[in-house]
N, CA, C and O atoms as a Tripos MOL2 file, in Angstrom:
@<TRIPOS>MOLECULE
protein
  300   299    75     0     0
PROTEIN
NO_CHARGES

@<TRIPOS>ATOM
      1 N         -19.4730   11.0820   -6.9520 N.3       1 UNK1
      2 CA        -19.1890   11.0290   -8.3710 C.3       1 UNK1
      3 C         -18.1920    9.8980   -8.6400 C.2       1 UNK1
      4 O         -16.9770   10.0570   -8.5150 O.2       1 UNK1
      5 N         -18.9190    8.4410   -9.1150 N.am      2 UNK2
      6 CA        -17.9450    7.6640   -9.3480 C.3       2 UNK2
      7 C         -17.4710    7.7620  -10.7780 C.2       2 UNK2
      8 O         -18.0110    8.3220  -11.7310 O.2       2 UNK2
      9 N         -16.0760    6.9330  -10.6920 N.am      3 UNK3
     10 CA        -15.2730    6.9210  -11.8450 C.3       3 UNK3
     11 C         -15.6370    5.5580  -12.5070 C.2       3 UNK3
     12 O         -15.7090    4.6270  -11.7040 O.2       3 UNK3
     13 N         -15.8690    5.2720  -13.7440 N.am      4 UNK4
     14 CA        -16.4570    4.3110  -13.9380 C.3       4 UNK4
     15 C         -15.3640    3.6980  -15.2390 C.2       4 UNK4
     16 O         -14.7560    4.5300  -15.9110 O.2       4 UNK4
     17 N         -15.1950    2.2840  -15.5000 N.am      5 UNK5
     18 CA        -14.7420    1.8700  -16.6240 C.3       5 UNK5
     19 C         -15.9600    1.8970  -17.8260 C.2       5 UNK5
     20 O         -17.1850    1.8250  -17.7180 O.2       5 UNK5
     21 N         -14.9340    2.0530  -19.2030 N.am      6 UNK6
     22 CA        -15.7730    2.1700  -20.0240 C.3       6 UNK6
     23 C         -15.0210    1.4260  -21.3060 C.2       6 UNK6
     24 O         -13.7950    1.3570  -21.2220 O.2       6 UNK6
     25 N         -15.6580    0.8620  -22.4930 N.am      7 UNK7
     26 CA        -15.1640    0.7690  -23.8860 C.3       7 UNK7
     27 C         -15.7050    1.0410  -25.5230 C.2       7 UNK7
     28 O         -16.7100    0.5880  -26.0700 O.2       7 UNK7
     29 N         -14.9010    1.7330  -25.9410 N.am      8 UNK8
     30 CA        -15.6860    2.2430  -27.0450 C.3       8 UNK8
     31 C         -15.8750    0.9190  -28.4110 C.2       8 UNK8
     32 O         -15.1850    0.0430  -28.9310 O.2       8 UNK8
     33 N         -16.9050    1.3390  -28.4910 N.am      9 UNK9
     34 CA        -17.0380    0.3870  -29.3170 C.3       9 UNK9
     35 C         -16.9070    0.4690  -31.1850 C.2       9 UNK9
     36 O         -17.1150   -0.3600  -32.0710 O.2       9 UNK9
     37 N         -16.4150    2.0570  -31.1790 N.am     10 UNK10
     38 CA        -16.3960    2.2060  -32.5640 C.3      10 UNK10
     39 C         -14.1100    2.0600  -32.8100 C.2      10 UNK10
     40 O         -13.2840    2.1050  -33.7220 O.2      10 UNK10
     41 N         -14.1390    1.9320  -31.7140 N.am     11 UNK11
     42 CA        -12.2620    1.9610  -31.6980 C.3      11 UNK11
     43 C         -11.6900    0.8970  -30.8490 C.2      11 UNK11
     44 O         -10.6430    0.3300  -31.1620 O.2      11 UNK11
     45 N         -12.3680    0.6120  -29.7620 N.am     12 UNK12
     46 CA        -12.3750   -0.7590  -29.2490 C.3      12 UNK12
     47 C         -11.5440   -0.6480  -27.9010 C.2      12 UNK12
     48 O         -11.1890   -1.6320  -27.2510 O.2      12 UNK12
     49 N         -11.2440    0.8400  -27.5160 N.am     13 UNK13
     50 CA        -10.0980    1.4130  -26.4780 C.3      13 UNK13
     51 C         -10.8960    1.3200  -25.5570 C.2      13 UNK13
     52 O         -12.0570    1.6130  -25.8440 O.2      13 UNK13
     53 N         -10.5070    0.7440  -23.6480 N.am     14 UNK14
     54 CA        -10.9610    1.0480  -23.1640 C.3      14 UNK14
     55 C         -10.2070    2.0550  -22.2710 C.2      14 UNK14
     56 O          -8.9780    2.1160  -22.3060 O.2      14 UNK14
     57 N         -11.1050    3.0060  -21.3080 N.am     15 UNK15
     58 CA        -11.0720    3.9760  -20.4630 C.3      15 UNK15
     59 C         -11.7100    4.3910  -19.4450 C.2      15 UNK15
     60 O         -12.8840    4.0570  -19.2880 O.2      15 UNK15
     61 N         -11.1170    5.1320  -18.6290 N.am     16 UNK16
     62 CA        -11.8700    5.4690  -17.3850 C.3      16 UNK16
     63 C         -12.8210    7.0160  -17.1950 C.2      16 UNK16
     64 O         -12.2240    8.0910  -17.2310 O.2      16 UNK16
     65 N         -13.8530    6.9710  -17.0570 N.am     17 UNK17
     66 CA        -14.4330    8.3480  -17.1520 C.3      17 UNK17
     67 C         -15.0440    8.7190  -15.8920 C.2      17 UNK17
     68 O         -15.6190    7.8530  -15.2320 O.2      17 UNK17
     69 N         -14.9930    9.6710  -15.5730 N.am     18 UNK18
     70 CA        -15.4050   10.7620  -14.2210 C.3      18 UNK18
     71 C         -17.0720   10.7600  -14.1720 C.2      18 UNK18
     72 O         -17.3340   11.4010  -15.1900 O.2      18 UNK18
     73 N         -17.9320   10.5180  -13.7600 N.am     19 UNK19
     74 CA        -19.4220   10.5450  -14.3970 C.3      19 UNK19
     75 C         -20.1330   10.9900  -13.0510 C.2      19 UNK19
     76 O         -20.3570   10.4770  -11.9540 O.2      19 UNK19
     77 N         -20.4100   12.3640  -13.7650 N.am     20 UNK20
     78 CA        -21.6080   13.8500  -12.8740 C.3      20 UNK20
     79 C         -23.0530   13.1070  -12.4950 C.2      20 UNK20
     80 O         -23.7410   13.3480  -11.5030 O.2      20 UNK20
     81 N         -23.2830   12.2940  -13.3820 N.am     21 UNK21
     82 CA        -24.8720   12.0350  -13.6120 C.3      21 UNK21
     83 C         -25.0260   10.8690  -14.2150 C.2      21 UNK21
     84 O         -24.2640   10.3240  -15.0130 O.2      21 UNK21
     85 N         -26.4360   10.3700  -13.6430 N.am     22 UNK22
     86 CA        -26.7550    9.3190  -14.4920 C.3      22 UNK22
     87 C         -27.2930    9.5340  -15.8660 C.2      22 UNK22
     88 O         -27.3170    8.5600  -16.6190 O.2      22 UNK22
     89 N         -27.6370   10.4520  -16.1990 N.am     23 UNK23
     90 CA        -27.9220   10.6540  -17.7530 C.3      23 UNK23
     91 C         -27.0540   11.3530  -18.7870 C.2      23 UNK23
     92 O         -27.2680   11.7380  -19.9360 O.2      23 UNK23
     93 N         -25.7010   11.3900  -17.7500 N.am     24 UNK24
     94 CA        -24.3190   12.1000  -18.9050 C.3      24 UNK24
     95 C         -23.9190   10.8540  -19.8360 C.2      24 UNK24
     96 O         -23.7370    9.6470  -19.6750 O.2      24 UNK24
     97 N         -23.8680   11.9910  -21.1420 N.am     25 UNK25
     98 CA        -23.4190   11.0670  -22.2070 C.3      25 UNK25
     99 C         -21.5320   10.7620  -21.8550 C.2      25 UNK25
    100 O         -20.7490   11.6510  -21.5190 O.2      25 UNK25
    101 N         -21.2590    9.6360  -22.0070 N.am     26 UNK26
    102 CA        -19.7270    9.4780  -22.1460 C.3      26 UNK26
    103 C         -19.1600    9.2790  -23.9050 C.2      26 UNK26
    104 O         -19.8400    8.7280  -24.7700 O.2      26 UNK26
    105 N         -17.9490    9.8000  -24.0990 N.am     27 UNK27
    106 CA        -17.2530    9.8830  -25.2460 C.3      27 UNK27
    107 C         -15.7330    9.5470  -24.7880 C.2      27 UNK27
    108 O         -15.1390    9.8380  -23.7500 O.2      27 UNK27
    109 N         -15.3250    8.8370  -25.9240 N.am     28 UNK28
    110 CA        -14.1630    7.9870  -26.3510 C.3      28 UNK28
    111 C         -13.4820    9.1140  -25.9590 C.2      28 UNK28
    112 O         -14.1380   10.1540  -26.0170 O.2      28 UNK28
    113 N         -12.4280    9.1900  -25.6040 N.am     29 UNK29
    114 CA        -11.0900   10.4330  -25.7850 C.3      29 UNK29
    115 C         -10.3290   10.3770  -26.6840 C.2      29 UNK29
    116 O          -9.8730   11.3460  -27.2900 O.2      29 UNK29
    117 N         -10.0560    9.0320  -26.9190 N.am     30 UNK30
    118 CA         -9.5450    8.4880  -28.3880 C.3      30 UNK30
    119 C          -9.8580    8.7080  -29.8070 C.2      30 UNK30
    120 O          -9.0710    8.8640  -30.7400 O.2      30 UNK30
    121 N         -11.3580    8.6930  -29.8100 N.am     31 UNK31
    122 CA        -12.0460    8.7880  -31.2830 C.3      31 UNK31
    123 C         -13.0650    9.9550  -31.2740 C.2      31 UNK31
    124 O         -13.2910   10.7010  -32.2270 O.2      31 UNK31
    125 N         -13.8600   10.0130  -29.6000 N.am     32 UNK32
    126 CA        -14.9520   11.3530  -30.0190 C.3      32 UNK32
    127 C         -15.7830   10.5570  -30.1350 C.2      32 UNK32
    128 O         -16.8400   11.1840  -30.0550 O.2      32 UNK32
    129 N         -16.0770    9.0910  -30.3410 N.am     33 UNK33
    130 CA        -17.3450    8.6690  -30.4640 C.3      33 UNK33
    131 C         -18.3910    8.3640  -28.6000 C.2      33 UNK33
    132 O         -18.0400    8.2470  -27.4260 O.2      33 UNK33
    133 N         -19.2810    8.3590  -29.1010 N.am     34 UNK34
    134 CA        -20.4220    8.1970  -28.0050 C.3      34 UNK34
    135 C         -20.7740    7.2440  -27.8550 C.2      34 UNK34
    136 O         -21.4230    7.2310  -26.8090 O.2      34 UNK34
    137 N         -20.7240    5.6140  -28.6540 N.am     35 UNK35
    138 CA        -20.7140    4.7180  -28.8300 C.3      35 UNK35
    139 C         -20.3390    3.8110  -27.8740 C.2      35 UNK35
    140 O         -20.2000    2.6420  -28.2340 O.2      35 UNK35
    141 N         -20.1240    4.1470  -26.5860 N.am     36 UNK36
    142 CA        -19.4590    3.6570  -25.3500 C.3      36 UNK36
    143 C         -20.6490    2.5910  -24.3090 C.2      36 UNK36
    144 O         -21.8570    2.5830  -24.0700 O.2      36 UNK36
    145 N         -19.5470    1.8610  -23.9630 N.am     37 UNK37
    146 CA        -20.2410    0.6140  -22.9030 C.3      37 UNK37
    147 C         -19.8890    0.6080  -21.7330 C.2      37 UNK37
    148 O         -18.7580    1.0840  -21.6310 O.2      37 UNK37
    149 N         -20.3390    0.2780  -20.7350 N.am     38 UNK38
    150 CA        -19.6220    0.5600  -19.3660 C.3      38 UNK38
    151 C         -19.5430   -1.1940  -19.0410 C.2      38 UNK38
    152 O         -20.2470   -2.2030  -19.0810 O.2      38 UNK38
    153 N         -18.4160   -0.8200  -18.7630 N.am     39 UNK39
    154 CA        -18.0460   -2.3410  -18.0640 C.3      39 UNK39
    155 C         -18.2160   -2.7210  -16.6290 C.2      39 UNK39
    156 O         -18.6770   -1.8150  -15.9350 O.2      39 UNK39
    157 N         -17.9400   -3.8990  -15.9890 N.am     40 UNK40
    158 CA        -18.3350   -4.1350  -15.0310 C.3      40 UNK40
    159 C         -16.8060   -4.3320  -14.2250 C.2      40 UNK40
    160 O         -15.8920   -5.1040  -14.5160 O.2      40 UNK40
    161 N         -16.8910   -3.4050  -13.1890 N.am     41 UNK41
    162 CA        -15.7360   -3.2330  -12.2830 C.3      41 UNK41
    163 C         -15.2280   -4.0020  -11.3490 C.2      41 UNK41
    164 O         -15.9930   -4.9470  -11.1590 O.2      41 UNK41
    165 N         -14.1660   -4.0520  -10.5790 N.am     42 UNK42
    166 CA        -13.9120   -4.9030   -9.9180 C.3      42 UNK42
    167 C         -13.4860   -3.9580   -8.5420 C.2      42 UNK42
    168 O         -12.6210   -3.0950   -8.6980 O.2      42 UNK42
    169 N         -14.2210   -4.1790   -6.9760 N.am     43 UNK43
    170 CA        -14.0620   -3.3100   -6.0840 C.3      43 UNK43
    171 C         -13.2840   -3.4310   -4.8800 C.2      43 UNK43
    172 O         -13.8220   -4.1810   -4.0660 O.2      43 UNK43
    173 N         -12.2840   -2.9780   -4.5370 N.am     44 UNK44
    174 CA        -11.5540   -4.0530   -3.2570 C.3      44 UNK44
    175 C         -11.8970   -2.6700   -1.9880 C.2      44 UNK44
    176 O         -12.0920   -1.4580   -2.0790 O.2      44 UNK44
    177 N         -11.8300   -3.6570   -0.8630 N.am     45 UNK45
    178 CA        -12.7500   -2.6620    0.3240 C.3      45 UNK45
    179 C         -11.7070   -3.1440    1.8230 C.2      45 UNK45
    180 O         -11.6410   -4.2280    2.4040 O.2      45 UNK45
    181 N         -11.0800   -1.9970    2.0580 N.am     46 UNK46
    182 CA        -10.4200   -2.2880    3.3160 C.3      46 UNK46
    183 C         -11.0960   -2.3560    4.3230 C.2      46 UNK46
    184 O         -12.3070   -2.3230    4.1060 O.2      46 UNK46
    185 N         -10.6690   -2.4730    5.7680 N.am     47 UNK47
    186 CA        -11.2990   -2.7180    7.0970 C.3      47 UNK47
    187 C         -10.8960   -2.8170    8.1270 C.2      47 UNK47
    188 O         -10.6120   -3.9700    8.4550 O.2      47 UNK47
    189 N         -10.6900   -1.8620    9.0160 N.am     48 UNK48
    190 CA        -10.1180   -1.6410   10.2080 C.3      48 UNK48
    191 C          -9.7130   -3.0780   11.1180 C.2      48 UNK48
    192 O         -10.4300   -3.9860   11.5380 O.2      48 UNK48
    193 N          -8.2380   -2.8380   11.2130 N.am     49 UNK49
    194 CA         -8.2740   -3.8830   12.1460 C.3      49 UNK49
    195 C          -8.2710   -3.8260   13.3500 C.2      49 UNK49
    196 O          -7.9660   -4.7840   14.0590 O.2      49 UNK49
    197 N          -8.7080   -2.3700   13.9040 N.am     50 UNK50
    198 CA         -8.7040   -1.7110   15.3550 C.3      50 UNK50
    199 C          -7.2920   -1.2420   16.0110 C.2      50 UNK50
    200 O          -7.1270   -0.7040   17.1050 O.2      50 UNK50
    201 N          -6.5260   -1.5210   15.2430 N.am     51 UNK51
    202 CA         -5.3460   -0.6700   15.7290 C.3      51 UNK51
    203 C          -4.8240    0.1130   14.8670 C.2      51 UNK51
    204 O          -3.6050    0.1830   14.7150 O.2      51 UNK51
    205 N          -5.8610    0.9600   14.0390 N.am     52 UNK52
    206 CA         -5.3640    2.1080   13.8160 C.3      52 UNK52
    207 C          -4.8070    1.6560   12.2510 C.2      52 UNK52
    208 O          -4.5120    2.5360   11.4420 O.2      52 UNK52
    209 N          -4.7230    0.5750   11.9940 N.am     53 UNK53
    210 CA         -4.4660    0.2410   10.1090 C.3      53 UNK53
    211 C          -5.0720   -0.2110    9.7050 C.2      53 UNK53
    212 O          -5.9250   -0.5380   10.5290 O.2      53 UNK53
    213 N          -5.4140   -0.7420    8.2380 N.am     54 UNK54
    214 CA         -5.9700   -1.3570    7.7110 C.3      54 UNK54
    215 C          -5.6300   -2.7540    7.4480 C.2      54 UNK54
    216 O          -4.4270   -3.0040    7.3880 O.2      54 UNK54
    217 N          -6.4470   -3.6970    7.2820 N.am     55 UNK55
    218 CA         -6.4840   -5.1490    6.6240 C.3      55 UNK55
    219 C          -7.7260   -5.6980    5.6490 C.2      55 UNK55
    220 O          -8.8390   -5.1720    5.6670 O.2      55 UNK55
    221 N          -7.3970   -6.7700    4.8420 N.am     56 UNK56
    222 CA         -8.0240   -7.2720    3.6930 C.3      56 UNK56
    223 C          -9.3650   -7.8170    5.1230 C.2      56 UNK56
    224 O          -9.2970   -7.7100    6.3480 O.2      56 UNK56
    225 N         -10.2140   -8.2620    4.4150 N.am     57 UNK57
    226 CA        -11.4230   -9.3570    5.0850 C.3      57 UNK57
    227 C         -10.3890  -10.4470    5.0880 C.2      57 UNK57
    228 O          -9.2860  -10.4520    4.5410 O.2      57 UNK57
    229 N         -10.9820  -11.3850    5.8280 N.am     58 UNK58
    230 CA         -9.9410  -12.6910    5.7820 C.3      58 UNK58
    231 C         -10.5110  -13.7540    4.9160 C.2      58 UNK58
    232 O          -9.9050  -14.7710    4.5790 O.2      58 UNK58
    233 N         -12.0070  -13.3660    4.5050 N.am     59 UNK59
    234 CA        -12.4230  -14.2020    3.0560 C.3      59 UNK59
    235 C         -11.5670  -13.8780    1.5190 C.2      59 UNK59
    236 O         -11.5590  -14.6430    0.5550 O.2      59 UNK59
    237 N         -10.9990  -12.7820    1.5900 N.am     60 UNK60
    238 CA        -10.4280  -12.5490    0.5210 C.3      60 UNK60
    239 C          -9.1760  -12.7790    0.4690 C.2      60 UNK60
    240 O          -8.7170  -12.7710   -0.6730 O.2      60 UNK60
    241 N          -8.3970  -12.9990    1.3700 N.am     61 UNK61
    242 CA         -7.0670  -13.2720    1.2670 C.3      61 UNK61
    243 C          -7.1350  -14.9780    1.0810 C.2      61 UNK61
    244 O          -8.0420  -15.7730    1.3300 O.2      61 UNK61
    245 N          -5.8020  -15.1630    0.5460 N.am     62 UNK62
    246 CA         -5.6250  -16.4610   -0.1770 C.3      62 UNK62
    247 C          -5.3970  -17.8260    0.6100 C.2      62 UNK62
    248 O          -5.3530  -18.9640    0.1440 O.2      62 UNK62
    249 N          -5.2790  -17.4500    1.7900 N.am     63 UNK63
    250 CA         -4.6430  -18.4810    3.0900 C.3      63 UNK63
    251 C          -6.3290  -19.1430    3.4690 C.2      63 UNK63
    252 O          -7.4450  -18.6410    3.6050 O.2      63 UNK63
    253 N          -5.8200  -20.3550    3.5290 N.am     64 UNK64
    254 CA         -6.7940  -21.3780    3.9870 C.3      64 UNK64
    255 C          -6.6810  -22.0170    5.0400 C.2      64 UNK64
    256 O          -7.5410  -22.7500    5.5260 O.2      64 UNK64
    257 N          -5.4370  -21.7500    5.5420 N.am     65 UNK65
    258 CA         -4.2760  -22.4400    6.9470 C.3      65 UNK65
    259 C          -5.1980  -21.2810    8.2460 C.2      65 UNK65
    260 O          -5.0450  -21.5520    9.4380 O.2      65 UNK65
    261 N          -5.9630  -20.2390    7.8990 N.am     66 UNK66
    262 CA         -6.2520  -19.7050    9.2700 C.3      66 UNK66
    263 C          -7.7730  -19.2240    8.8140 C.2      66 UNK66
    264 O          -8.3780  -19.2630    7.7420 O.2      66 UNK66
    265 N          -8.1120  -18.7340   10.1980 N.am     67 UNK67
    266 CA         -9.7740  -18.1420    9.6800 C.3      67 UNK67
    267 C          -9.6690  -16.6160   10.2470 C.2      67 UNK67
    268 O         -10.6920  -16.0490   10.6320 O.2      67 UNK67
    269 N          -8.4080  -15.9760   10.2860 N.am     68 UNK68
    270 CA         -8.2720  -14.3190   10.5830 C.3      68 UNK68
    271 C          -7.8120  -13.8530    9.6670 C.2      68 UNK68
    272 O          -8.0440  -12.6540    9.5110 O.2      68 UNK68
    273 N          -7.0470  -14.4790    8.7490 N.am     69 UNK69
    274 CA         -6.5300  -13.6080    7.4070 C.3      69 UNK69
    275 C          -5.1530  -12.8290    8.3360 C.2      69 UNK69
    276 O          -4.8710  -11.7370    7.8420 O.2      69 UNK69
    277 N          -4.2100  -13.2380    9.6650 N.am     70 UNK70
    278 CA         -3.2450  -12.3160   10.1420 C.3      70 UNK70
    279 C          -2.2420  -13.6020   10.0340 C.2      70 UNK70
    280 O          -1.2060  -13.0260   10.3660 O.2      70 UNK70
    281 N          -1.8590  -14.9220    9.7990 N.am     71 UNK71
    282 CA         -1.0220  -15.3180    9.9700 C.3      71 UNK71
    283 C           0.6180  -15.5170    8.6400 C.2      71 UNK71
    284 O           0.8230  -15.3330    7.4410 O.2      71 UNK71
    285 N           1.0500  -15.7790    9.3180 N.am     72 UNK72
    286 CA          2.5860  -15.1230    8.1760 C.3      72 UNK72
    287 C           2.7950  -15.7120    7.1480 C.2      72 UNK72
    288 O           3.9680  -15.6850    6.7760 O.2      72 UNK72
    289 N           1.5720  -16.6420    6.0760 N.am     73 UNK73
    290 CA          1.4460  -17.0820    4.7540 C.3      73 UNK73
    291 C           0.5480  -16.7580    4.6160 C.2      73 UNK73
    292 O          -0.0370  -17.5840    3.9160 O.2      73 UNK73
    293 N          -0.2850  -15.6810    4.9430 N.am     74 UNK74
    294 CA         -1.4090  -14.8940    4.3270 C.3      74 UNK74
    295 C          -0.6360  -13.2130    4.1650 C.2      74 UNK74
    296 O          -0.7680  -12.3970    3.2530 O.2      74 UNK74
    297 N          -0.0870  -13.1570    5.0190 N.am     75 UNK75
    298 CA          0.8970  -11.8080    4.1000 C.3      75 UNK75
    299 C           1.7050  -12.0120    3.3650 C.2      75 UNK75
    300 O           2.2900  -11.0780    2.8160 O.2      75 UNK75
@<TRIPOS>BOND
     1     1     2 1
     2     2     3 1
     3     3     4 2
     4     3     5 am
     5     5     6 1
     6     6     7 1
     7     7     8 2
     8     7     9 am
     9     9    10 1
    10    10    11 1
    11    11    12 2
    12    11    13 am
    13    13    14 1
    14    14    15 1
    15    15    16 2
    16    15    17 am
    17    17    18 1
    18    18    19 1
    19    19    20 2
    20    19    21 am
    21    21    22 1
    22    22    23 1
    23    23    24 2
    24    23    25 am
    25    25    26 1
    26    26    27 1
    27    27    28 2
    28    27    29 am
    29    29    30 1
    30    30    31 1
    31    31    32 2
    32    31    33 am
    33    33    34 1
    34    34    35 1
    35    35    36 2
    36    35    37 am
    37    37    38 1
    38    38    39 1
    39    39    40 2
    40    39    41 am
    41    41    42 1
    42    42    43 1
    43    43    44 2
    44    43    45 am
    45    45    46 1
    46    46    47 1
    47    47    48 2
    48    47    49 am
    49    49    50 1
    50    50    51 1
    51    51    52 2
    52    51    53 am
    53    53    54 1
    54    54    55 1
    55    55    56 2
    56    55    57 am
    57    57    58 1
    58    58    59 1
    59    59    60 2
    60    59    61 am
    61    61    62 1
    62    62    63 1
    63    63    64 2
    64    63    65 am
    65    65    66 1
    66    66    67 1
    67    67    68 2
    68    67    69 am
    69    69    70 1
    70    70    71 1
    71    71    72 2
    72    71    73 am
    73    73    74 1
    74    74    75 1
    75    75    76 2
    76    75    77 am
    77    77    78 1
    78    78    79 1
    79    79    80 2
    80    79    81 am
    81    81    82 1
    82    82    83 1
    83    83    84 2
    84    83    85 am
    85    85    86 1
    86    86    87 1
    87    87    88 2
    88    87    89 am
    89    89    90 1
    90    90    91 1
    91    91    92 2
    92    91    93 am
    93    93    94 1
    94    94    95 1
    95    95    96 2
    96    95    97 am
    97    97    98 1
    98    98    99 1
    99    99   100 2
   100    99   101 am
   101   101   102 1
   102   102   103 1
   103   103   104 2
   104   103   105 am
   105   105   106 1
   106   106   107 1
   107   107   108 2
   108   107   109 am
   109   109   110 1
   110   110   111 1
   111   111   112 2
   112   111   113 am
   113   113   114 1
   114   114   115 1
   115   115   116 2
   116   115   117 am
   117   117   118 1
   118   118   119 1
   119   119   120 2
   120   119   121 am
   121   121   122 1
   122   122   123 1
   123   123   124 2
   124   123   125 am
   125   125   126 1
   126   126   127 1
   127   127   128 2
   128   127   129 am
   129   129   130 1
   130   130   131 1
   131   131   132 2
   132   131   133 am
   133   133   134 1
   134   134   135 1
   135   135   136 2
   136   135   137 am
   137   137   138 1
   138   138   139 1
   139   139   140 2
   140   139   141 am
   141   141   142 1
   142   142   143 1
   143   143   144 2
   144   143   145 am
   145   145   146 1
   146   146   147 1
   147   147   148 2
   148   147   149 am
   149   149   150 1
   150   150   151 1
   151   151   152 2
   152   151   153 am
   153   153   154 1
   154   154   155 1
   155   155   156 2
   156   155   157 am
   157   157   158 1
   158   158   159 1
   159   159   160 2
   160   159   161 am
   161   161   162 1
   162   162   163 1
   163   163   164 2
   164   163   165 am
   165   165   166 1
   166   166   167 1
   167   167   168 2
   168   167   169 am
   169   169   170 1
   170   170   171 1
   171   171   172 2
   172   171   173 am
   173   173   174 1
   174   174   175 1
   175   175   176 2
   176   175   177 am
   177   177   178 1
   178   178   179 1
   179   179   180 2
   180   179   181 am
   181   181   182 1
   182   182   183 1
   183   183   184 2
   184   183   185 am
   185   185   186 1
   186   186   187 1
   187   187   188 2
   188   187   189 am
   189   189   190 1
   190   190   191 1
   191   191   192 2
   192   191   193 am
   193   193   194 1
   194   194   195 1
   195   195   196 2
   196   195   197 am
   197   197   198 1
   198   198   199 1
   199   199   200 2
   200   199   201 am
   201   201   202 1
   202   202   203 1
   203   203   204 2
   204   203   205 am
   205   205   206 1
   206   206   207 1
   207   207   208 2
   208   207   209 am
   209   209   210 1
   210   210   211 1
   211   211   212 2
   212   211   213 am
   213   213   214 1
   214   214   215 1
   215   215   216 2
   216   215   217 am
   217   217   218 1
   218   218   219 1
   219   219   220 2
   220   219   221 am
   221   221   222 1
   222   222   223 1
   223   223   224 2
   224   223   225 am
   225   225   226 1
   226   226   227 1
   227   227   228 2
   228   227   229 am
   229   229   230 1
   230   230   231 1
   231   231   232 2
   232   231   233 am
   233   233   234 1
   234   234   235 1
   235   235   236 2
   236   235   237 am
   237   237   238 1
   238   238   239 1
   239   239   240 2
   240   239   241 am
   241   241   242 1
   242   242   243 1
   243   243   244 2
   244   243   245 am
   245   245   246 1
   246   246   247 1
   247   247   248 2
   248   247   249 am
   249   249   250 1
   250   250   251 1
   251   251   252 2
   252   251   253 am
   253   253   254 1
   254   254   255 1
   255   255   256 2
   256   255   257 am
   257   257   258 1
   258   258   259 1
   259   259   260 2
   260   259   261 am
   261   261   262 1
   262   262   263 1
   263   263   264 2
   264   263   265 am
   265   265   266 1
   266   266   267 1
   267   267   268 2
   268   267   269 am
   269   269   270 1
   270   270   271 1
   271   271   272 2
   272   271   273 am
   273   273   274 1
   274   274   275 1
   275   275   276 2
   276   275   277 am
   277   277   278 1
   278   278   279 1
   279   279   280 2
   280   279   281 am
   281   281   282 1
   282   282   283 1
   283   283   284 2
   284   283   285 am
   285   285   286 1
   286   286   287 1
   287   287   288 2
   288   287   289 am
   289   289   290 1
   290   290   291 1
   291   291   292 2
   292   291   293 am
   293   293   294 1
   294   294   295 1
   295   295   296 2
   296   295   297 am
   297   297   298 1
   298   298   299 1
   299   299   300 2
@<TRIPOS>SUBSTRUCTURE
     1 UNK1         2 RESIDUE 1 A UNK
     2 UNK2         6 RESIDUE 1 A UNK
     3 UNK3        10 RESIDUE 1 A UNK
     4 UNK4        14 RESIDUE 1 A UNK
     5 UNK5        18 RESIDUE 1 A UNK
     6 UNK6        22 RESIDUE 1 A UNK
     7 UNK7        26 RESIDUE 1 A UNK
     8 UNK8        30 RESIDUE 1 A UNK
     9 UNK9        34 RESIDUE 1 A UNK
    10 UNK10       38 RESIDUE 1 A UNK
    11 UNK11       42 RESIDUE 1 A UNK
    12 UNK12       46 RESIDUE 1 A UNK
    13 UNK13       50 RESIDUE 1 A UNK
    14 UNK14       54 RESIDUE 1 A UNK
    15 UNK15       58 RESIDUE 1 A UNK
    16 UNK16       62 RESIDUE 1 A UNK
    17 UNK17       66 RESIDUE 1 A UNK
    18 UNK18       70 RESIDUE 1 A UNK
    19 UNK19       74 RESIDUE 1 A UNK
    20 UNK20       78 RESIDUE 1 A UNK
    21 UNK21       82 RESIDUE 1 A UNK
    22 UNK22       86 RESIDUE 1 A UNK
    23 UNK23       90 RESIDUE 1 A UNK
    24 UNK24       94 RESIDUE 1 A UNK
    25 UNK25       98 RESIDUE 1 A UNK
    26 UNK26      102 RESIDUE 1 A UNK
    27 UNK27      106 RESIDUE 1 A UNK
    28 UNK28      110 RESIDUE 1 A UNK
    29 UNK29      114 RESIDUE 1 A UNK
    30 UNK30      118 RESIDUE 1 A UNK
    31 UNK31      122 RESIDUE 1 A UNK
    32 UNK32      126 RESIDUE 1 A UNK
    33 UNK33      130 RESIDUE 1 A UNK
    34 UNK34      134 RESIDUE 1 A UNK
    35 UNK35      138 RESIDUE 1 A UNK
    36 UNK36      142 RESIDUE 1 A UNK
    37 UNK37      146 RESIDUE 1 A UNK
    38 UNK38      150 RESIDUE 1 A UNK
    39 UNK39      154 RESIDUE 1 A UNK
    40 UNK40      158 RESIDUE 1 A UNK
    41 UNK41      162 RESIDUE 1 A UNK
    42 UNK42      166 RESIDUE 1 A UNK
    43 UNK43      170 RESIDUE 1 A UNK
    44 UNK44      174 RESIDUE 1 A UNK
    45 UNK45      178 RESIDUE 1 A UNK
    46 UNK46      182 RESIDUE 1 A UNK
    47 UNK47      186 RESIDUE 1 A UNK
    48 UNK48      190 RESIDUE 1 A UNK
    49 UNK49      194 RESIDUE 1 A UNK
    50 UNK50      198 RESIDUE 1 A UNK
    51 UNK51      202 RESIDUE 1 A UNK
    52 UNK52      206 RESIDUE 1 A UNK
    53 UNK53      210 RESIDUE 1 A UNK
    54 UNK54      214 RESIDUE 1 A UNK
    55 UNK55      218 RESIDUE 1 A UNK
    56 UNK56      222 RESIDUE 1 A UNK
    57 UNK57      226 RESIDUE 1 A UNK
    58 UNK58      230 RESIDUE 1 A UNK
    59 UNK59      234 RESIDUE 1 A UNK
    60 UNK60      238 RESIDUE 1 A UNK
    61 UNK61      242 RESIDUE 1 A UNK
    62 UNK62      246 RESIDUE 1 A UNK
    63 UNK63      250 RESIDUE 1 A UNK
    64 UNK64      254 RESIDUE 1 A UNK
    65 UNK65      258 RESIDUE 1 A UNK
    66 UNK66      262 RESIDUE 1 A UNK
    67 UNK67      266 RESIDUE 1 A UNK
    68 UNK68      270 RESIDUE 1 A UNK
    69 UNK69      274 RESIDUE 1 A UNK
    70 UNK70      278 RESIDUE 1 A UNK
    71 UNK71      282 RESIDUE 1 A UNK
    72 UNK72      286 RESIDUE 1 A UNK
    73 UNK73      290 RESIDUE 1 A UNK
    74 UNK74      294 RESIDUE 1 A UNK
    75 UNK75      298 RESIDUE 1 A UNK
């Protein structure tokens, strides 16, 4: 059951809604209207670095100086 972004379009608020099903109606919490759009999310995804913690991919981190994403201007 993902949580999905949403914005109403009769009040212009956006929000986050809990969604059971693909054919549940969503409503504003704000206004009550049904009038709602789902927006397009943004997803970040961790990844074992084998010792037991997590780390970013090393495509996503901002350092261009290495190709592991572990050196000490990428943290």
């Amino acid at each position: 059951m993902p949580i999905y972004e949403y914005t109403c379009k009769a009040c212009h608020k956006d929000f986050e809604e809990l969604v059971f099903g693909a054919g549940d109606t969503v409503k504003c919490p704000a206004c009550g209207s049904t009038k709602t759009e789902k927006l397009m999310s943004c997803s970040c995804f961790k990844t074992s670095d084998g010792q037991g913690g997590y780390s970013l991919p090393a495509s996503s981190g901002g350092c261009s100086g290495c190709s592991g994403g572990n050196c000490s201007s990428c943290k």
